[in-house]
N, C-alpha and C positions, 0 to 999 in steps of 0.2 A: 920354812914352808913344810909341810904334813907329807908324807908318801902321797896321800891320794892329792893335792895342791899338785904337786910337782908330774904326775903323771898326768893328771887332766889338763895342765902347762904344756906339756909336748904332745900330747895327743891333739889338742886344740891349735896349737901350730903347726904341726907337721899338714893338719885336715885345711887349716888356713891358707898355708904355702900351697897346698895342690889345688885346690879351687883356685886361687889367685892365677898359678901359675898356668896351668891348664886351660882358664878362661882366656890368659893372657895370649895359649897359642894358639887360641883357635877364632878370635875374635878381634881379626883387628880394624883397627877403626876404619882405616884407609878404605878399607872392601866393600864393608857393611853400604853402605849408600848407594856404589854402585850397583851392587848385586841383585839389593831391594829394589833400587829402577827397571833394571832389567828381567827380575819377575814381574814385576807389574805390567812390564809391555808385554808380555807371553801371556798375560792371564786371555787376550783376544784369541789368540790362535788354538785355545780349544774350546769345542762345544761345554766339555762337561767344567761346574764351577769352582774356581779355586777358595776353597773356605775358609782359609787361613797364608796370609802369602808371608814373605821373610821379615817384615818389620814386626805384622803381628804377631811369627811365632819367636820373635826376639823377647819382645815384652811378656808374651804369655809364660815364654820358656824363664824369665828372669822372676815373676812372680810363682812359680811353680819351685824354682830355685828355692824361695824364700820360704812357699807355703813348708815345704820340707824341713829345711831348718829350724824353723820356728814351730814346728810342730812336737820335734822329735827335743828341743832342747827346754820345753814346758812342759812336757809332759808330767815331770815332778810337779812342777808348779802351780800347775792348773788341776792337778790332783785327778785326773783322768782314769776312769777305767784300765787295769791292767789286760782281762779280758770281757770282751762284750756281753752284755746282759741281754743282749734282743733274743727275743723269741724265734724258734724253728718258722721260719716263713713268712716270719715280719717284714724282711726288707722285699719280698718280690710280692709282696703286695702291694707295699705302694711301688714299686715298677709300671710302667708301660707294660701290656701284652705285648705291643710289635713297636718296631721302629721307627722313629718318625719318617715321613715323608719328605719335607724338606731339611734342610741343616737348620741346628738350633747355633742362639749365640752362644758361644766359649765362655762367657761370664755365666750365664745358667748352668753350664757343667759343672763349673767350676763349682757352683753354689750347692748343686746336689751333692758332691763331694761330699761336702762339709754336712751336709742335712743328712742323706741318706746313706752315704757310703760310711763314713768315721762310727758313726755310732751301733753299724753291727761290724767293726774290725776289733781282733782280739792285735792291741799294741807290742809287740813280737819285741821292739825295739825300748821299750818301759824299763825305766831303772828295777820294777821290783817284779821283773819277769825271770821269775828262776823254774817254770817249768823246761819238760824235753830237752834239748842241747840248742840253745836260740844261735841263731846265724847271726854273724858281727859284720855288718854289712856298716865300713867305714865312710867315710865322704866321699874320699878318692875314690871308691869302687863303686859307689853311686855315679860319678860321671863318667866313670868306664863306659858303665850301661849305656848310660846318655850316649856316648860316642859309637858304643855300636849300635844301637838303634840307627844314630843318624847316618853311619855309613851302610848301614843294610846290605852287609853281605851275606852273600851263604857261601858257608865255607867249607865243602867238601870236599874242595880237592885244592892243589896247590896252584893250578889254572886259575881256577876259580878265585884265589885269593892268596896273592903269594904271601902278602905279609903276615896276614894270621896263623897260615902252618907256623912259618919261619918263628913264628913272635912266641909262639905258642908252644913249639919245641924247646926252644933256647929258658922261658920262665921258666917249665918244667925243671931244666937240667939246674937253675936256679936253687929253686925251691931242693931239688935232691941234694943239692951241694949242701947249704943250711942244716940238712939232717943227716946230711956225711951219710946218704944210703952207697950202699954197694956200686961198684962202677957202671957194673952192665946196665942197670937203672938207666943211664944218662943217652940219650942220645946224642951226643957228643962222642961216646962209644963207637969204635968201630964193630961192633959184635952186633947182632940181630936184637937188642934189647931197649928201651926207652919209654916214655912215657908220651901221654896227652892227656885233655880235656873231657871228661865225663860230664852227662848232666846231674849225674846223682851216686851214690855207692854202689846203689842198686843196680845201674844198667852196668857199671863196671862188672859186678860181682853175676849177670847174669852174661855177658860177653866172655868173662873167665872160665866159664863154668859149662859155653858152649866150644869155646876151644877147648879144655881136657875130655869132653865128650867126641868131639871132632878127633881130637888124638890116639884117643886109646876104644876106639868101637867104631872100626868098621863092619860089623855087623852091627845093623840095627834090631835084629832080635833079639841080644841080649840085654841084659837089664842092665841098666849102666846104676850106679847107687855113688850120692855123694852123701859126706858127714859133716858134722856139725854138731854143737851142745846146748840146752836148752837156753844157754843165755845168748846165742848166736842171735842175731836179729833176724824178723820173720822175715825182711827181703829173701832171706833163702830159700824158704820155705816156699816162697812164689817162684823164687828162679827156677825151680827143681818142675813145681805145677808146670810154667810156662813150655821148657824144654821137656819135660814129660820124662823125670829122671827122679828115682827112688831117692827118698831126703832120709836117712838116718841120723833120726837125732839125738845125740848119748845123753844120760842123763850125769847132773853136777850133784856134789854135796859139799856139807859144810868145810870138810877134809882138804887139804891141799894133795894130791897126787905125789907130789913133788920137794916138799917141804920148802923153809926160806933158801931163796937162790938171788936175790935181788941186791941185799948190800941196804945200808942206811932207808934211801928210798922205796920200802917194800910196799909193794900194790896189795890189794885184796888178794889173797892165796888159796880162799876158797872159792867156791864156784865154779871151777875152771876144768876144762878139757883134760881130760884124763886119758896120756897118751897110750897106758897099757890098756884101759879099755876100749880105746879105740882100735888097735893092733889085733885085738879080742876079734872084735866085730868085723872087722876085716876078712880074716882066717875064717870066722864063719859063714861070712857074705860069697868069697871063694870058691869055699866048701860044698854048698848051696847053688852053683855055675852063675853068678851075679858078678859082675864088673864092677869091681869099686876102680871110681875114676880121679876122686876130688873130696876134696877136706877143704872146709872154712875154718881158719883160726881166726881168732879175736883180739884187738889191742882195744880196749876198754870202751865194756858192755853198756849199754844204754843204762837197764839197772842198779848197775854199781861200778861200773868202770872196771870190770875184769878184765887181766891178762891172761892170755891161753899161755902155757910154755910153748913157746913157738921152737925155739932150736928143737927141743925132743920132738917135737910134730913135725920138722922138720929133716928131718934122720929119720922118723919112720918114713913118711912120703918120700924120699928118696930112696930109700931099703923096695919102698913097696911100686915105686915108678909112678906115683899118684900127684895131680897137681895140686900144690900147696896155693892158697889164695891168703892172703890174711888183709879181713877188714879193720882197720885204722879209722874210721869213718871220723870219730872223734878222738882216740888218743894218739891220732899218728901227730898231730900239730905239734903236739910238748917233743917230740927228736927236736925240735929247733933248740930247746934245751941243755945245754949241756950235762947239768943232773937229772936229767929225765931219759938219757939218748941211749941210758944202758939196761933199759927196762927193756928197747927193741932187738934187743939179742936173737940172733936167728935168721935177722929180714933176708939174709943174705941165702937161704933156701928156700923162701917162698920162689914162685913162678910168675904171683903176680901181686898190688898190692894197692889197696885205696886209700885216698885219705881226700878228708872234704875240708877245701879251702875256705868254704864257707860256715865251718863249725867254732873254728877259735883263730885262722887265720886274717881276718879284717876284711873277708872278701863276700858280697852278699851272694846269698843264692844267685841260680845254680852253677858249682864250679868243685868239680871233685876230680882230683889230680889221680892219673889210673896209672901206676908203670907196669912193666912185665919181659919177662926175662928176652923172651921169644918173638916176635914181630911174626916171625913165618907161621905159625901155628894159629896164631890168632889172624891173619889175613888168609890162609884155609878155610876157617871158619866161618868168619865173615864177609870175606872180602867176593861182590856181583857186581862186576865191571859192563854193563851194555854200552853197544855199539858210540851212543852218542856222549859216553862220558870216558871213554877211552883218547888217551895222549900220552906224550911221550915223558911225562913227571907221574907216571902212575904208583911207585915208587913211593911219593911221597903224600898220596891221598891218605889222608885220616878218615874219611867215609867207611875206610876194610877196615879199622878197629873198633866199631860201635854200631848199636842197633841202626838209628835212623839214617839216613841220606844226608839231611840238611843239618846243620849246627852252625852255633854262632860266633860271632868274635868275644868268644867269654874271656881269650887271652891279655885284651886290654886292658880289665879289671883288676885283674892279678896284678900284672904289670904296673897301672899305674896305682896299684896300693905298693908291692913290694919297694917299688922307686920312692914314695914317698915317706912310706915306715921305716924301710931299711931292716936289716935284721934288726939291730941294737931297738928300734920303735918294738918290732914283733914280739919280740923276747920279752919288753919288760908288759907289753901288754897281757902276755900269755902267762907271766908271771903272778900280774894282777889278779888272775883271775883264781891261783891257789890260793893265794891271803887272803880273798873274800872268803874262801870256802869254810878256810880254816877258821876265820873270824867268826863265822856261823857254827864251828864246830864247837869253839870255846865256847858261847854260848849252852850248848846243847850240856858240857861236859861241865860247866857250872848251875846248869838244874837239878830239882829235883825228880823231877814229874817227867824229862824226857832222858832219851839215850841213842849214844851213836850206833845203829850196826856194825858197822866198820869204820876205821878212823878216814878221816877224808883223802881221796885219791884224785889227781888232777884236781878240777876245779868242781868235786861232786861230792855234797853229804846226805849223806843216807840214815836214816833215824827214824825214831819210833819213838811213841807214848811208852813210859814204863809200867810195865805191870798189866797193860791193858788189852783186849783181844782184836782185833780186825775188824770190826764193827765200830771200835770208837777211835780206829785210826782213819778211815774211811770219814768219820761223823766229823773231826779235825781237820781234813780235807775239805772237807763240802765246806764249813763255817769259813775257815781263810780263804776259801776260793770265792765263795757268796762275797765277804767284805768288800770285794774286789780291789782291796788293796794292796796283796799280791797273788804269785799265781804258781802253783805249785801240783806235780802229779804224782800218782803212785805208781807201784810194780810189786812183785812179786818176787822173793830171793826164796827159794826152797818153797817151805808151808809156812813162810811168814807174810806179812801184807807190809811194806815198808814206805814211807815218804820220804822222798828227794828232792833237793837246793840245789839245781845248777845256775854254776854263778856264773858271770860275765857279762862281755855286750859293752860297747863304747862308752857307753855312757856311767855305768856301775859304778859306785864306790860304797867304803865303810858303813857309811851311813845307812845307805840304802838296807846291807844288811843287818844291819839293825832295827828298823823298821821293821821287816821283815818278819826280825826274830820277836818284837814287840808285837803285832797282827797274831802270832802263834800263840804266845803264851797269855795275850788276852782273851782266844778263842778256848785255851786250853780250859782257863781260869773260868771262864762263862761255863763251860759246859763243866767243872767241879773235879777236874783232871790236876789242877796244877794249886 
């Protein structure tokens, strides 16, 4: 059997086994009949009408089951748009202006779906979706969702919901074990340090960024100023807006700062945070009565999967007392790795540190796992306890390490992906997702007409028209993205215009990138490039 046979083999069982299984605890026969009777005698005792009771959202719930399945595993087949060709304002025109008045039937819903909704969705989940970092949103973590919907909690404090902190803690310390991060990480820890639940990297990395301001500037009149390098992601740049704190941001070149320090598995070496020019900026930020508070380092850029040197960032920001954050958003997932776990060199001086479960870990949106050294610093910050949500587990609220109040049982998700992956599942899918990369790089590196940027890094190639200026890299973009056969975007590395493959996603194999790479060099070949 083929590598790709054999991984769609266990991925396809493992996602079998948890639906089976899962359906199997939550649904059992004995109950269902009584249950459905006894909503149905309830539906008298209230005024307002019950629009859907337990039998029929058995059945609607079991074809809604299916419509997903079957949607997501033809997608190749039925040759589907990878992203939507509707028009700016198409779909809310054929919309209602207001809502109906009465309840419609559940089958009409259903039917609009299929007419109006599908046809302006861009397919996130399409084997030949290789734009941004797609979310690998497995089965299991699809019925996660399911299950916290149906338990509708809100999980702010431990009152509120013991088993989601509990669940929710414990995964975390999970997931950190897998990446062998530093101890204090764990909340299992006796020490002030541990992790939870983000909805995004962003609220994490603006919550970090509001406790090193809360730390180091008790006066508000000074200028508080954090750093960052031009391949840092613009969430920063809004955390900085939002909290009203100066964003310095250094600029990158081709050059490594640093030279090779990595070993066999060398990352991109250019682009990257250049720790003496930030030390620079610093001493002049000082010099100037500015508060430098906070440095963002980066474990691989959206653009090209750059690594900042985190240990030397790391040593300055503790030389200089400043909070180290370092965003992972996408390459914190490969630490599951074991050839990849020495690329994270340093983690162990960050303060805090994201990484999104939902980029390469099997878990769908939103689930971005946040640790940090300091519990007390960040519940300073955060943490507005009023009268009516004050009790004797305060302690153990997650509500004081995050913007909003409410949040959800996203811990289930994780939970029942990790339980049904296992590491050994995680690994070889996170694995899968390099040898797509690279398979798309041999490609590139047996033309003549194209060229890699940089060789591929995690699961990201980066490449360009040879010979050609920004105007017909861009014109090569528009033609494969029009085909809609796949779906790919650009960026920006220094003053070059670059196009990027990111691979992955449940469903991906070989094939696909081949495909792919066949869409490229017929658009190439059309417009007289190749």
């Amino acid at each position: 059997m083929s590598a790709d046979g054999q991984t769609a083999k266990l991925i396809g069982a493992v996602c079998a086994g948890a639906v089976g299984g899962v359906a199997l605890g939550l649904c059992i026969a004995g109950r269902r009949s009584k249950a459905d009777k006894q909503a149905s005698a309830q539906k008298s005792l209230y005024d307002v009408p019950v629009c859907m009771d337990g039998a029929e959202f058995r059945a609607a719930g079991k074809d809604m089951v299916d419509f997903i399945v079957d949607h997501r595993q033809t997608l190749r087949e039925r040759k589907l748009p990878v992203r939507s060709d509707a028009e700016p304002w198409a779909l809310s025109q054929k919309l209602p202006t207001k809502a109906p008045e009465q309840g419609e039937a559940w089958a009409n819903i259903v039917a609009d779906v299929e007419n109006l909704i599908l046809p302006a969705v861009t397919n996130w989940e399409h084997p030949e979706f290789f734009a941004f970092f797609k979310p690998h949103a497995s089965l299991p973590s699809i019925l996660g969702e399911l299950l916290c919907a149906g338990l509708n909690n809100m999980c702010f404090s431990w009152d509120a919901s013991p088993a989601a902190t509990e669940l929710e803690l414990r995964v975390l310390d999970w997931v950190a074990d897998m990446m062998k991060l530093p101890e204090h990480f764990f909340n299992s820890h006796k020490g002030p340090g541990g992790g939870l639940i983000q909805g995004s990297a962003g609220e994490s990395l603006i919550v970090a960024l509001r406790a090193a301001v809360q730390r180091l500037t008790p006066d508000e009149s000074v200028r508080a100023v954090a750093y960052c390098s031009d391949q840092t992601h613009s969430i920063m740049q809004k955390a900085c807006t939002v909290l009203r704190v100066e964003c310095c941001v250094l600029p990158t070149t081709a050059a490594s700062p640093l030279g090779p320090e990595w070993g066999p598995l060398q990352p991109p070496l250019c682009f990257t945070l250049d720790p003496e020019l930030l030390q620079k900026r610093i001493a002049e930020d000082r010099k100037n009565k500015k508060l430098p508070v906070f440095v963002c380092a980066t474990y691989g850029s959206t653009t090209s999967c750059v690594i900042d040197p985190v240990a030397a960032i790391g040593a300055l920001c503790t030389k200089e007392k400043l909070w180290l954050h370092l965003d992972a958003a996408y390459g914190g997932a490969y630490a599951v790795l074991d050839e990849f776990r020495q690329l994270m060199n340093g983690v162990e001086l960050c303060d805090s540190l994201a990484i999104n479960a939902h980029k390469k870990m099997l878990v769908g949106f939103d689930c971005c796992m946040f640790w940090y050294k300091d519990d007390t610093q960040l519940r300073e910050a955060m943490a507005i306890t009023p009268e009516y949500l004050k009790n004797t587990n305060n302690s153990l609220d997650l509500k004081d390490l995050q913007l909003p109040l409410g949040r959800r049982f996203r811990a289930l998700k994780l939970w029942f992906t990790l339980r049904s992956f296992g590491r050994e599942g995680m690994m070889m899918h996170i694995r899968r997702g390099v040898e797509l990369a690279k398979r798309f790089e041999q490609h590139v590196v047996k033309s003549t007409f194209m060229e890699m940027v940089q060789p591929v890094h995690f699961a990201l190639a980066v490449f360009r028209l040879k010979g050609r200026d920004d105007a017909a890299q861009m014109d090569l973009l528009q033609r494969v993205n029009k085909s809609n056969e796949a779906y790919l975007i650009h960026s920006k590395l220094g003053d070059q215009l670059v196009l990027r493959l990111a691979c992955g996603g449940v469903e991906q194999c070989m094939e696909d990138v081949d495909v792919a790479w066949k869409v490229i060099s017929r658009e190439a070949a059309a417009a007289g490039w190749a």
